[in-house]
N, C-alpha and C positions, 0 to 999 in steps of 0.2 A: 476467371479463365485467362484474361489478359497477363493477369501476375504472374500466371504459371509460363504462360510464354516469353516471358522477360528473363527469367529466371533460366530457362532451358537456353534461349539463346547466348546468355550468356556463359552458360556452362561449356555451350559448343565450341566457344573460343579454344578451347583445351583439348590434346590429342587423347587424354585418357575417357573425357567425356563424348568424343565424337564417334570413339569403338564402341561408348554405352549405347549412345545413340543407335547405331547399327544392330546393335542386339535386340534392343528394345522396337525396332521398326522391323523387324525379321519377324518376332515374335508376334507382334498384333497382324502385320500385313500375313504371317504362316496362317494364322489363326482366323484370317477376315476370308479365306475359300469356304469355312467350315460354315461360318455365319452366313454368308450366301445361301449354301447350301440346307442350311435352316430355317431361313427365309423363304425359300422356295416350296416351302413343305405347306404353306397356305395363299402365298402370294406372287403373282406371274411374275416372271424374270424384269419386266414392266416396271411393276410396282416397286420391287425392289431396288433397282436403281432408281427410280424419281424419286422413292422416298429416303434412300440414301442421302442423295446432295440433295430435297431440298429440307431433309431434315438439318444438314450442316450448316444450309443458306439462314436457316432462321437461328441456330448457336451462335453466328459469326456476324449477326447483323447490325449489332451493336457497333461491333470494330471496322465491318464493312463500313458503313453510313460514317464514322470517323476517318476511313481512309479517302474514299472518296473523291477528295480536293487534289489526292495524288495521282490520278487519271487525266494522261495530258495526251496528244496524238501520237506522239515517239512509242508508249507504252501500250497504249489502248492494244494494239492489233496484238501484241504478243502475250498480252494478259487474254484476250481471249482465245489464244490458240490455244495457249495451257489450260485452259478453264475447260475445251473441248477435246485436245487431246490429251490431255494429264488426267481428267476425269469425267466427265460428260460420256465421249462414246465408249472407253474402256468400263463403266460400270455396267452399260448394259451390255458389250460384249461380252464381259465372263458373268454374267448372270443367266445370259443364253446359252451361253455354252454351256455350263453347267446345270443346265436342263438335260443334259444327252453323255457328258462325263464327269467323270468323278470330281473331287474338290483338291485329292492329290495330284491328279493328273495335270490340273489347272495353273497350280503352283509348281509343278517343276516345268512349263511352259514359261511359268511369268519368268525363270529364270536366264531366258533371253535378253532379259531388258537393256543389259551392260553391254550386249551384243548388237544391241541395235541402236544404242547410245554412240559408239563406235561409228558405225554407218551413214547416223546422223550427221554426225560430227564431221564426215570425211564430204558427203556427198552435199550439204546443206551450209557449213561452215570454213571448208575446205582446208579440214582438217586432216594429213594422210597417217594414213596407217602404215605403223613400220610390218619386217617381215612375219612377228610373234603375233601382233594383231592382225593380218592377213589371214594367216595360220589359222587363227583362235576363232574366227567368222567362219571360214569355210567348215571347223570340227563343230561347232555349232548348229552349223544348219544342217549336220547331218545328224546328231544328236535327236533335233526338235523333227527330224521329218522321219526319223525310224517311229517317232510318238505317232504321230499323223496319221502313220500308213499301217500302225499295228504291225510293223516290219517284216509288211509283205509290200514288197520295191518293184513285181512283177503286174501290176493295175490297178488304175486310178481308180477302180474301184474301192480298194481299201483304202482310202483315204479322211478321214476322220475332217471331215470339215469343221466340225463343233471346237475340233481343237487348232483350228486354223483361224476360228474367231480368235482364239488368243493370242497367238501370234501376229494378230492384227492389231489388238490391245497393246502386246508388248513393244512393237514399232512405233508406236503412237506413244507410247511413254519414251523411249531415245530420243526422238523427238523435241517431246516435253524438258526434259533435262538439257539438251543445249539450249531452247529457248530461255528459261531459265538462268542459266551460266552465261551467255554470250547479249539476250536482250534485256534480263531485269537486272542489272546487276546493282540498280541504285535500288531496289525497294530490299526490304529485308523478308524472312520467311513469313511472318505472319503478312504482313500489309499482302504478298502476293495471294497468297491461301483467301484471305477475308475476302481481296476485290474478284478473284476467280469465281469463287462461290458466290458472290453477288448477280456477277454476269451468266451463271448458268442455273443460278438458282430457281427464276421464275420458271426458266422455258420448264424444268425436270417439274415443279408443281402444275403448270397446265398438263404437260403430260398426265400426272397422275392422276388430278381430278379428269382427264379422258376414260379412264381405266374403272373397272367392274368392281369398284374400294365394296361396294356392299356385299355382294358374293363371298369377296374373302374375310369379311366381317363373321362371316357365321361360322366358317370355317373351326372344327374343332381345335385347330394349332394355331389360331390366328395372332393369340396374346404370344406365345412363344414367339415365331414369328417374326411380329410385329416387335418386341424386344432385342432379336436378333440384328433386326435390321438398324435398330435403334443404336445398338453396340457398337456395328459397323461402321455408322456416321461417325461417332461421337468418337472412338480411335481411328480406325481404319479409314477414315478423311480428313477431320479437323485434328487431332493431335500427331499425326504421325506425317500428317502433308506439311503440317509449319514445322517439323523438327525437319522431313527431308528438303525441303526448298532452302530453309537454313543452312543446312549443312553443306548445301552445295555451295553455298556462301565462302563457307568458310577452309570449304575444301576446293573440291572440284565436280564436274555433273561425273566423271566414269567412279571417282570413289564411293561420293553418294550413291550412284544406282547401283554401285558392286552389292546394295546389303541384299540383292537378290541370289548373292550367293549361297543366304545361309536360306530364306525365306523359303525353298524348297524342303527344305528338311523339316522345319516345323510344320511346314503344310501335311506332308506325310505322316507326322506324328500324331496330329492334329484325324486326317481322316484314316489312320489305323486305330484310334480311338473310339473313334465314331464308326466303326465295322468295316471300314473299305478294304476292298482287295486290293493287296499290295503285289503285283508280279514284279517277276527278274528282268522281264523288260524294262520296268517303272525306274528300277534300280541304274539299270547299263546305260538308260538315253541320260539318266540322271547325271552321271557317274562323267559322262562323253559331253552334254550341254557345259557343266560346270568346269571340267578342263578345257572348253574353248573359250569360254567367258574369262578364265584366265590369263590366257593366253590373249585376247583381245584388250584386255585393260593397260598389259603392259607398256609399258615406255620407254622400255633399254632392256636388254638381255638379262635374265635371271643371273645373280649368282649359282652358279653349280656348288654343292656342301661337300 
């Protein structure tokens, strides 16, 4: 597995392999709401997440236990924020939530992330946002909250808390991505991916050994399931986390987290496959997140065509 990440990182170096990249992390991260969502069909939201990262912790421990020696006090604290907020609490945020909605719904949510990478950036780094990212935040948050609220704006009663967990998730990944660009900038994608997983690995396995594992053993869908969450790991954490920490390497944290531009879409694709109802709301907050997320990544005024 190691070879294969030598290999990818050095492809990254290249603008034509950094848009593969993008495609190919849109596609599995589209694809990792559905696997949750399969996951959950025999195993608590719980489960699901501790056996995510700490299935990754034991893929990665080989390279972990090698990296190791590069854990000094400068890094230590920001390798575990990422370890906690890049993946730690956002696994079992959308696995909770997606006990209550859908796996499409979930992923035009995570489509905030570039939006709140922005935010990060301004409020935590003191990075300012020009007048198009200004713009592009404020059509954003009106986007994710017509989601929220079932776009009824008249009481808090409709308000969809479950998808509010994501939007908690997707903060915590802006976050993550300046951490990343502004505190690791010496370690490379994999070394960050390995020692994060190291450091949240144990805590997500006590968890799990906490949790009812024999109940969901008998479970008629447990082997499914239990494969699903397998899948998740193995893409949706270790290969897609060292291709994006990389890339922000080699790019920037808003370009990399832009590939949640497309992740929405395959997520849709993804749970109209699997029978979800797709409404015209899903569509217009969709339609309203991804033009603010544009608008917030820029850097200078569009050309007009």
């Amino acid at each position: 597995m190691q070879g294969l990440f030598v290999v990818l990182m050095f492809d990254l170096s290249k603008k034509r392999w950094q848009w593969a990249a993008m495609l190919f992390m849109a596609f599995v991260w589209g694809a990792s709401f559905i696997l949750m969502k399969r996951g959950l069909d025999a195993l608590s939201y719980a489960q699901v997440a501790a056996f995510r990262i700490f299935f990754s912790f034991l893929i990665l421990l080989p390279i972990s236990l090698k990296n190791l020696k590069l854990i000094n006090r400068t890094n230590f604290w920001p390798l575990l924020g990422c370890g906690l907020l890049g993946n730690f609490f956002p696994a079992f945020l959308f696995t909770l939530s997606e006990t209550q909605i859908s796996s499409s719904l979930a992923g035009i949510l995570n489509g905030l992330t570039p939006f709140f990478t922005v935010i990060a950036g301004l409020m935590l780094f003191r990075h300012k946002p020009n007048v198009f990212q200004s713009v592009g935040v404020v059509i954003g948050f009106v986007g994710a909250s017509v989601l929220i609220t079932n776009g009824n704006f008249s009481s808090f009663g409709h308000v969809n808390l479950y998808a509010l967990l994501v939007v908690l998730a997707t903060m915590m990944y802006g976050v993550n991505s300046n951490i990343i660009r502004f505190r690791l900038s010496g370690l490379t994608g994999v070394q960050i991916t390995s020692l994060i997983f190291f450091l949240i690995g144990i805590p997500a396995g006590v968890i799990l050994m906490l949790t009812d594992i024999s109940s969901a053993v008998h479970h008629p869908a447990f082997a499914t399931s239990l494969l699903a969450t397998m899948v998740l790991a193995v893409f949706g954490s270790v290969i897609t986390l060292f291709v994006f920490n990389n890339l922000i390497h080699h790019t920037n944290a808003i370009f990399a987290s832009s590939v949640t531009y497309i992740i929405p879409f395959f997520a849709l694709l993804w749970g109209v496959l699997d029978g979800e109802h797709i409404g015209m709301l899903h569509v217009v907050s969709l339609l309203i997140i991804l033009f603010g997320v544009y608008l917030s990544s820029l850097r200078r005024k569009p050309k007009l065509l």
